[in-house]
C-alpha positions, 0 to 999 in steps of 0.5 A: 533174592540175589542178583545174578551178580552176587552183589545185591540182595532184593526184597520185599519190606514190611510196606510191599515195596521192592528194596535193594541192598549192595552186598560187598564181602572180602575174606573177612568181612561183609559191608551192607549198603543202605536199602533202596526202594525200586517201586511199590508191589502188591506182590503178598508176603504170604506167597513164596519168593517164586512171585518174582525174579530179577533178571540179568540185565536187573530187571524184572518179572513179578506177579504182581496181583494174587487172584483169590479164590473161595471155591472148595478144592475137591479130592478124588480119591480112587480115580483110577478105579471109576476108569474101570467101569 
């Protein structure tokens, strides 16, 4: 994920930890600085990017734990008709 700035890319590496990288670009070019660890997550690869989010002044909002559930999920299909009755 960016940051606001445009200068720093986040994300999670293969171990959950939150990483930096500064992002310099010029017309011809793109220098990637070196990956910085900002703190251990348990936020799941398998989720989307929407898990979290850096905010403006850097900080930021994350979840960082995933309730899982065995419950089936149940389809109604025709719900509109048992409104009928």
């Amino acid at each position: 994920m960016w940051g606001r700035d445009g200068k720093k890319l986040y994300y999670l590496d293969r171990l959950q930890k939150m990483t930096v990288v500064d992002v310099q670009t010029d017309h011809q070019s793109t220098q990637i600085g070196p990956p910085r660890t900002l703190f251990q997550s348990s936020i799941r690869h398998s989720i989307p990017t929407e898990a979290y989010d850096v905010t403006r002044d850097g900080r930021f909002l994350a979840v960082n734990s995933i309730i899982e559930s065995t419950a089936p999920v149940v389809l109604v299909t025709n719900w509109t008709a048992d409104l009928k009755k």
